[in-house]
Structure formats: structure tokens, C-alpha cells
C-alpha positions as CSV (number, residue, x, y, z in Angstrom):
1,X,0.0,0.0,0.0
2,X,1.1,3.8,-1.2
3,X,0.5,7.0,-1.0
4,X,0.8,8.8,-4.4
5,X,1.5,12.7,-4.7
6,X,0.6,13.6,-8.2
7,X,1.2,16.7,-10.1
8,X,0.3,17.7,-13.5
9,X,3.1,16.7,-15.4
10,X,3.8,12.9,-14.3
11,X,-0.4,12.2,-14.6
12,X,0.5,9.2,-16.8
13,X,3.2,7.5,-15.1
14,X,1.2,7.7,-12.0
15,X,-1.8,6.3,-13.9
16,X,0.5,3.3,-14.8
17,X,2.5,3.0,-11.2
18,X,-1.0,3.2,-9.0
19,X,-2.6,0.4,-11.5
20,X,-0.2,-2.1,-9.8
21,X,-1.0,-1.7,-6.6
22,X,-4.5,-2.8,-5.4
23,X,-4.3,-0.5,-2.3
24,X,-3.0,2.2,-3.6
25,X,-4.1,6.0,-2.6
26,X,-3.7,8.9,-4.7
27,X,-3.8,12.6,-4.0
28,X,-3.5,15.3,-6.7
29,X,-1.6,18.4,-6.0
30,X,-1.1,21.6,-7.3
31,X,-1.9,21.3,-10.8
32,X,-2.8,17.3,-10.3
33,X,-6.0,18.5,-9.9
34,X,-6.5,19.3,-13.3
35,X,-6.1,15.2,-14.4
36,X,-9.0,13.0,-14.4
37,X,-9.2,11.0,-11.8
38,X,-11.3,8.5,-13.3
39,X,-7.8,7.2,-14.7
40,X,-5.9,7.1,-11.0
41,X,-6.2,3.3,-9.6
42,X,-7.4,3.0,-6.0
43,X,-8.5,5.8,-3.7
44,X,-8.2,9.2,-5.1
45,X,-7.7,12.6,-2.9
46,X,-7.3,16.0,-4.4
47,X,-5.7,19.0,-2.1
48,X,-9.0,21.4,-1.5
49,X,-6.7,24.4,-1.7
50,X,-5.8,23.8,-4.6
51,X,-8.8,22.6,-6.5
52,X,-10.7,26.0,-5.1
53,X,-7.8,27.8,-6.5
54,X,-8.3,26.5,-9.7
55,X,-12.1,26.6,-9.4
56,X,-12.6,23.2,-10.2
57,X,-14.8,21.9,-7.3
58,X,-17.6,21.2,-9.2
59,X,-15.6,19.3,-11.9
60,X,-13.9,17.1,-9.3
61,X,-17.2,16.6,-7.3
62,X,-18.1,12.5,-6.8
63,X,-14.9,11.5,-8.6
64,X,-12.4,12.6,-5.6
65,X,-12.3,13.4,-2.4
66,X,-11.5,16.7,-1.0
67,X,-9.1,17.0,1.3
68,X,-6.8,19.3,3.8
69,X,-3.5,19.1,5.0
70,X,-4.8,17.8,8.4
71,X,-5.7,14.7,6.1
72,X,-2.7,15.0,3.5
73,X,-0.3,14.5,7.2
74,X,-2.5,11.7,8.6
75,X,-2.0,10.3,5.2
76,X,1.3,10.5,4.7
77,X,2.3,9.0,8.3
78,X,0.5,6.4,8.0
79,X,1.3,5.1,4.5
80,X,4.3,4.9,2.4
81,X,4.7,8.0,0.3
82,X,5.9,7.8,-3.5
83,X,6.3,11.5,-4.7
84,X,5.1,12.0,-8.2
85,X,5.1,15.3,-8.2
């Protein structure tokens, strides 16, 4: 099990890395939150800072979870972290 920080410009190669693990979790950052996360594997996150930023709440509604950085840090100690970002 992993933790995934994804930004913009490695959206594919963390597309391919989080299909092999079955457990995986993936958060988008900074401009991550522009990818689709229908095409993440496992449990996707997307910083709320950043997707109200970018005004795409409604976009990212029902396909990822919003979170803050209370939850990024809970998330990161308590699973491995590979930075894609």
C-alpha cells in the first residue's frame, strides 16, 4: 500500500505506477488536480486548496475526495509515500 503525490506533469506514469498496486491511494496536488481522476487506480484525494484555486470543485465533485492538509499528514504517516510530483 502507497500513498501517491501527483502533479500535472507525471499524470501518466502515476496512472500506470497506482494500477499495480491494489491499495493504492492517490492525491492530486497543485496542478494534479487538473487530471482526471477516473484514470488514478485505488482511492483518489485532491488538495481542497488547490482545487478551489483552480475553481474546479464542481468538476472534481463525486470523482475525488477533497481534502486538507490535516488529512494530506494523517495520510502520509500512515502510509508509504511515493512522490510523483
Amino acid at each position: 500500500m502507497a500513498l501517491y503525490l501527483v502533479d500535472k506533469p507525471n499524470g501518466e506514469i502515476a496512472a500506470s505506477v497506482s494500477a499495480m498496486d491494489s491499495d493504492a491511494k492517490v492525491v492530486l496536488i497543485k496542478d494534479g488536480v487538473y487530471l482526471n481522476p477516473s484514470t488514478m487506480h485505488g482511492k483518489v484525494y485532491a488538495m481542497e486548496d488547490d482545487v478551489h484555486a483552480r475553481g474546479l470543485k464542481d468538476r472534481l465533485a463525486g470523482k475525488a475526495e477533497s481534502i486538507g492538509y490535516p488529512q494530506l499528514v494523517d495520510l502520509i504517516v500512515g502510509n508509504k509515500v511515493v512522490n510523483l510530483a
